[in-house]
N, C-alpha and C positions, 0 to 999 in steps of 0.2 A: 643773634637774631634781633632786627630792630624792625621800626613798622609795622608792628600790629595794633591793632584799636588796644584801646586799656583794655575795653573787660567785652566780651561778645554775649553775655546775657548778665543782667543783675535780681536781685533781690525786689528791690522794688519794680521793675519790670513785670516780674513775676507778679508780686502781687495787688499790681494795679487791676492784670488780667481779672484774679483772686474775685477786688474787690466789684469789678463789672460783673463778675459769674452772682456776686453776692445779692447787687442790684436788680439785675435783670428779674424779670419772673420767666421763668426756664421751663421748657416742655420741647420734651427732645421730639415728640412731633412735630414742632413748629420750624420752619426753614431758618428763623434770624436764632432762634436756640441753638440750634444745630449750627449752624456759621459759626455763633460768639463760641462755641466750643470746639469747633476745626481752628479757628485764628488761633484760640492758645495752643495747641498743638501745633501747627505749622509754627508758629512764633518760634516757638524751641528747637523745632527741628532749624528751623533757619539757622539759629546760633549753633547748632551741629555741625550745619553743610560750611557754612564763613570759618568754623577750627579746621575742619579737614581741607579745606582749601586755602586756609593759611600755610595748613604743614605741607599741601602740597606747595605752594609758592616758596616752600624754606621761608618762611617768617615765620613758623613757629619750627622747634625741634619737635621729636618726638615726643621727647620728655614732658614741653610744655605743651602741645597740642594733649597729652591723654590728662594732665592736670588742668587744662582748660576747661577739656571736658567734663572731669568729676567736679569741677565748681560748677558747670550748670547742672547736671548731673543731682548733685546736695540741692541745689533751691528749686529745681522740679518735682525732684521724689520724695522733698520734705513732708510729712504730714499738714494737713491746708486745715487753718482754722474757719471752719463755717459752719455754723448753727443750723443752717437747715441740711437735714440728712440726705434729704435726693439730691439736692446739691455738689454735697460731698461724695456723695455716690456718682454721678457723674462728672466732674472734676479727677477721682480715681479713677475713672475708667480712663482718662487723657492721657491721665499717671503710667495707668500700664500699657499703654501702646506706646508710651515713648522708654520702655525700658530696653524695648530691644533697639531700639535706636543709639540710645548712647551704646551698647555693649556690641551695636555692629561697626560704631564708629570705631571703639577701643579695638576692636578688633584689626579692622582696617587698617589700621595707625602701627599698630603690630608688627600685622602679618601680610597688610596686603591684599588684594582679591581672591578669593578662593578657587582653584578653575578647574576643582572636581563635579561640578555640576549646573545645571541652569536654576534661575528664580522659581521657575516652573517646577521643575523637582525638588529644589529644598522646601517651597510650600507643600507639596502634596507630603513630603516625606514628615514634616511639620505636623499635620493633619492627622498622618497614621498615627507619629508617635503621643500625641495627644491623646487618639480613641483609646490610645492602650497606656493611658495614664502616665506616659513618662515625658512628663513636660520639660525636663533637663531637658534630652533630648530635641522637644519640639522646640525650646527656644535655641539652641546648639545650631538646629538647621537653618532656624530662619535669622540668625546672625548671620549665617553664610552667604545665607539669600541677600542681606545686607550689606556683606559689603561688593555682591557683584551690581548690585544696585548704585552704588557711591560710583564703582568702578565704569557706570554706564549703562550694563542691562537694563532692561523694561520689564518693572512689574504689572502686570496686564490685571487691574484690579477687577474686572474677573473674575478672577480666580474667586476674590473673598467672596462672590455670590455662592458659589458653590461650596462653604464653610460652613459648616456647624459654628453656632453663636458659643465663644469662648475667649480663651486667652491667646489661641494662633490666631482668631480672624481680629481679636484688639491688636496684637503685633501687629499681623500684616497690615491693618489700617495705620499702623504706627509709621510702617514701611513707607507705605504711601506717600506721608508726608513729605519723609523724608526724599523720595522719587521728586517731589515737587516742589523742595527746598531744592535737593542739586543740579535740578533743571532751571531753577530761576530763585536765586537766594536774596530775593527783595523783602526788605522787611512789612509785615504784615503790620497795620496799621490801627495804634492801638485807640484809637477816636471814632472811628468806623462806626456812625449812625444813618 
């Protein structure tokens, strides 16, 4: 397999984001707080969608598209050094909407699209298994949800109005991105003033 970029997300990447989120003074009410923390999420989802469409193009195998993945995978979900605690608190919430995103990508890369059901029902079925505390579960579905998403379904973000504020409706915004990266995998613009 030859012709792939060297590296489709790095370390310092990452934490240029890090140090804008550090800079900034953040108030997730405010529309440019909110943006500078959609761009690093989209940011990483991007490097998601450019591996799975490497492996689709065969530039990468399988092998190296799921080890592509866990390298950006390790500098996302790393623990983020910053001093102020809301900060960090939101920065982890980015954290965990893109976890189901790597694990619908690994999945994809797998196994493929799943075509027991729509985005539509692996969200709601998400939803249930949440109220009833089995989050395995609720992330189990909505990896599936994930990769009919990769595969081309439309998540109708929608849906997330109608969520209870948790860990499905952080996934499913996680989804989102990802919907937005494999519709248009331009890189999001780390200068953006």
């Amino acid at each position: 397999m030859t012709d792939v970029e060297d590296t489709f997300y790095t370390e310092d990447r990452w934490q240029n984001w890090i140090e804008r989120v550090a800079e900034e003074e953040l108030d997730p009410e405010n529309e440019d707080s909110a943006r500078l923390l959609l761009n690093l999420q989209d940011d990483a989802a991007i490097a998601v969608a450019k591996i799975i469409s490497a492996y689709e193009d065969d530039r990468l195998s399988e092998d190296e598209a799921v080890d592509e993945l866990a390298q950006v995978r390790d500098i996302v979900l790393d623990d983020v050094d910053l001093e102020d605690e809301e900060k960090r608190m939101l920065v982890d919430g980015v954290q965990t909407s893109l976890v189901c995103v790597f694990y619908a990508a690994e999945e994809y890369i797998a196994a493929g699209p799943t075509d027991d059901g729509t985005v539509e029902e692996y969200v709601h079925a998400a939803a249930d298994a949440e109220a009833n505390e089995d989050l395995d579960a609720a992330l189990g579905y909505l990896v599936q949800a994930g990769t009919r998403i990769i595969d081309g379904d439309e998540l109708d973000i929608a849906l997330v109005e109608d969520l209870e504020y948790g860990l499905v409706s952080e996934w499913v915004n996680g989804l989102d991105s990802l919907q937005s990266a494999m519709s248009d995998p331009e890189v999001v613009e780390e200068d953006e003033d």
